[in-house]
C-alpha positions in Angstrom: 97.4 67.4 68.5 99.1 70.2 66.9 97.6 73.4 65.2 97.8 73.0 61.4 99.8 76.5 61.5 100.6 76.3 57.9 96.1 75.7 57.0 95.2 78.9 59.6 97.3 80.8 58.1 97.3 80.4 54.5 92.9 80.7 55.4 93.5 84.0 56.9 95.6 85.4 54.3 92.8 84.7 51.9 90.7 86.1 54.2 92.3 89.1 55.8 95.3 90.0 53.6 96.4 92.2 51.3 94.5 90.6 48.6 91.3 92.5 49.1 93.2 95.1 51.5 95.2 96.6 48.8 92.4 98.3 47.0 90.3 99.0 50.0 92.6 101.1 51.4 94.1 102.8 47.9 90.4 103.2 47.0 89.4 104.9 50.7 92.6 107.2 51.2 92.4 108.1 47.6 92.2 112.0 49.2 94.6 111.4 52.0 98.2 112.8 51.9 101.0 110.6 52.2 101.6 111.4 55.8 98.0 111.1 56.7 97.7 107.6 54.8 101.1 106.6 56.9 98.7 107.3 60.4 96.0 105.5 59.1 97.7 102.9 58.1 99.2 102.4 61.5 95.9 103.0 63.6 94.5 100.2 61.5 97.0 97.7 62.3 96.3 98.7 66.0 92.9 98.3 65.8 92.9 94.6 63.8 95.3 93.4 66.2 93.4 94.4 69.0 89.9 93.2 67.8 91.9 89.6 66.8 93.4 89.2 70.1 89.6 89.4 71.6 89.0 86.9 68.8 91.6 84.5 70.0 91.6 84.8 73.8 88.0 85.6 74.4 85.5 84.9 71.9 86.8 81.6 71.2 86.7 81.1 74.9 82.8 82.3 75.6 82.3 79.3 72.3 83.8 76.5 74.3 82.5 77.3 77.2 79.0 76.2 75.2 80.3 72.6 74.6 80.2 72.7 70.8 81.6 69.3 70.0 85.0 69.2 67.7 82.8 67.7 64.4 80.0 70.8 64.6 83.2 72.8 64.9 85.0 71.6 61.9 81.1 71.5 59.6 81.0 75.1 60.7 84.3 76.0 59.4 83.7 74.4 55.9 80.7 76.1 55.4 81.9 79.1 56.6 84.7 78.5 53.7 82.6 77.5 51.1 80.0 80.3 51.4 82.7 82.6 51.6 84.3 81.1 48.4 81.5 81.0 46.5 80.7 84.9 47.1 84.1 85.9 46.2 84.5 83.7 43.0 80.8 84.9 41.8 81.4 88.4 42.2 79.1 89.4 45.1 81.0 91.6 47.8 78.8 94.9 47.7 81.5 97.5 45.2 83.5 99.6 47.5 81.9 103.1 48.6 83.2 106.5 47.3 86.2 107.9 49.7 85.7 110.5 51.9 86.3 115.0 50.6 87.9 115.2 53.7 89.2 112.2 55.0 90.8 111.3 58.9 92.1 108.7 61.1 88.8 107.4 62.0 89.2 105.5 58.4 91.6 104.0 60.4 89.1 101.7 62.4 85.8 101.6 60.2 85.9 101.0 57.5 89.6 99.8 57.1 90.0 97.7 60.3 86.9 97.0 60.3 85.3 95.0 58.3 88.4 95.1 55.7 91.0 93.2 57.6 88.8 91.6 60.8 87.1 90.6 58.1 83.7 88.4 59.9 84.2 85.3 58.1 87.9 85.2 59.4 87.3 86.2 62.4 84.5 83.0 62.5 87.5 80.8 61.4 89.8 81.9 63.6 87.6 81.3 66.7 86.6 78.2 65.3 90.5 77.1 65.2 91.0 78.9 68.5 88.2 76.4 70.1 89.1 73.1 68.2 92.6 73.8 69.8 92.2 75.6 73.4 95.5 75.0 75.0 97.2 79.1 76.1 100.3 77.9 73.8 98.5 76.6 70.7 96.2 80.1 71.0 99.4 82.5 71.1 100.9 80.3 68.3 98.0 81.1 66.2 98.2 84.6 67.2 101.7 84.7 65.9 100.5 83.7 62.4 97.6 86.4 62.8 100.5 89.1 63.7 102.6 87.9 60.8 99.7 88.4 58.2 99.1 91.8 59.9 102.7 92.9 59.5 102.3 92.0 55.6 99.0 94.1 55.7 100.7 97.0 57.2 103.1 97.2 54.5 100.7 96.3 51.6 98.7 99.5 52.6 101.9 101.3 53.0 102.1 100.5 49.0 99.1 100.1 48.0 98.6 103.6 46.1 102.0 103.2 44.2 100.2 99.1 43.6 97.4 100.2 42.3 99.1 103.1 40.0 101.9 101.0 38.7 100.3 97.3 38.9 96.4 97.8 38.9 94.2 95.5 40.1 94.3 92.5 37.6 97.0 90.4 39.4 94.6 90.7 42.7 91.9 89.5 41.0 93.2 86.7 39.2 94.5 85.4 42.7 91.5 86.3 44.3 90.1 84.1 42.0 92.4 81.1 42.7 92.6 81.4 46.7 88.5 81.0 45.8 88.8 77.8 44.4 91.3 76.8 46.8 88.8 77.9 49.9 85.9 76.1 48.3 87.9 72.9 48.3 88.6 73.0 51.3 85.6 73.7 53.0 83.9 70.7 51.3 86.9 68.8 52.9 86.1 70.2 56.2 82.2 69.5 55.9 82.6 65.6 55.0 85.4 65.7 57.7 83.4 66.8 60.1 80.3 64.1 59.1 82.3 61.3 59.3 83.8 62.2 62.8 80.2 62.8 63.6 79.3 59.4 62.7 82.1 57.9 64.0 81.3 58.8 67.6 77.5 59.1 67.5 77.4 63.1 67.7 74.1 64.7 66.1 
C-alpha cells in the first residue's frame, strides 16, 4: 500500500506551516535585529527537523512495537484532526506571549521549534502515518514531505516581519479558517473509516 503523500502533507502543512508560524515568529523576534532573526530562524529549522526525525524513526517505532491495530490507528488520527479543527476554527489557541527585551537564539528551540512548528498534534499524525505504514522507504518518503514543509517554513520566517508589515494577518486567518474546515472533514472521514474496518475484521 502506498503512503497517501499528497494527504500527510497537505495535514502537516495545516499543522506545522507557515500558517500559524508566520506570526509566531514576527510576533517573538519583534526585538531581534535582522541578523539575529536570520540565526534564529536557522537554529529553529535545526531543531524541528531534528525533533521530527525522532518522530518518524523512533517514536512511531516504540507505537508499533505496542500492536495498535491499523483501525485504532486511523480513529486516533481523526480525532486527533477534528479536535484540532475544532480548536482552531473556534478560536481557542492560548494568544501568543509578549516577546522577549532582550531576546537570543534560545527562541530558536522554545518557543519557536517547539511547540510552533513540532507542533504536538502533528507530531501525533505524523507517528500515526509513520506506524500505519512502517516500511524504512515509506518512513523517509514521508520525511521528505516533512523537509519540504520545513524548507517553506524556513523561508516564511525569513519573511515573516516584512508579512506581517506589508500583508497583516487577515489572509492567514481566513485560511486558517478554511484548512479548519478542511481538517474537520476529514477527521470525521478517518473516524467512520476506521469503524467500519473495525467491524469488518472483528477488532474492538
Amino acid at each position: 500500500m502506498d503512503v497517501p503523500l499528497s494527504q500527510l502533507g497537505s495535514l502537516l502543512f495545516t499543522m506545522m506551516g507557515p500558517i500559524g508560524l508566520i506570526p509566531l515568529f514576527a510576533a517573538t523576534t519583534a526585538n531581534a535585529d535582522p541578523a539575529l532573526r536570520t540565526k534564529i530562524a536557522g537554529r529553529a529549522l535545526f531543531f524541528a527537523l531534528l525533533a521530527l526525525a525522532i518522530a518518524v524513526f523512533v517514536g512511531a517505532g516504540v507505537m508499533q512495537s505496542v500492536g495498535t491495530t491499523q483501525s485504532a490507528l486511523i480513529m486516533a488520527a481523526g480525532g486527533i484532526l477534528l479536535l484540532t479543527s475544532l480548536r482552531n476554527i473556534f478560536g481557542m489557541a492560548p494568544p501568543p506571549a509578549a516577546p522577549p527585551a532582550e531576546p537570543t537564539t534560545a527562541l530558536a528551540l522554545a518557543p519557536i521549534a517547539i511547540p510552533g512548528i513540532v507542533t504536538p498534534m502533528g507530531v501525533a499524525i505524523l507517528i500515526i502515518f509513520a506506524s500505519y505504514f512502517p516500511d524504512l522507504n515509506d518512513r523517509t518518503s514521508m520525511f521528505g514531505v516533512v523537509a519540504g514543509i520545513m524548507v517553506a517554513n524556513y523561508g516564511a520566517m525569513r519573511g515573516a516581519h516584512w508579512f506581517m508589515r506589508v500583508v497583516g494577518p487577515t489572509p492567514l486567518i481566513v485560511l486558517g479558517a478554511i484548512f479548519g474546515v478542511l481538517q474537520a472533514a476529514m477527521g470525521v472521514e478517518m473516524i467512520v473509516s476506521g469503524l467500519g474496518m473495525s467491524r469488518l475484521f472483528g477488532h474492538s
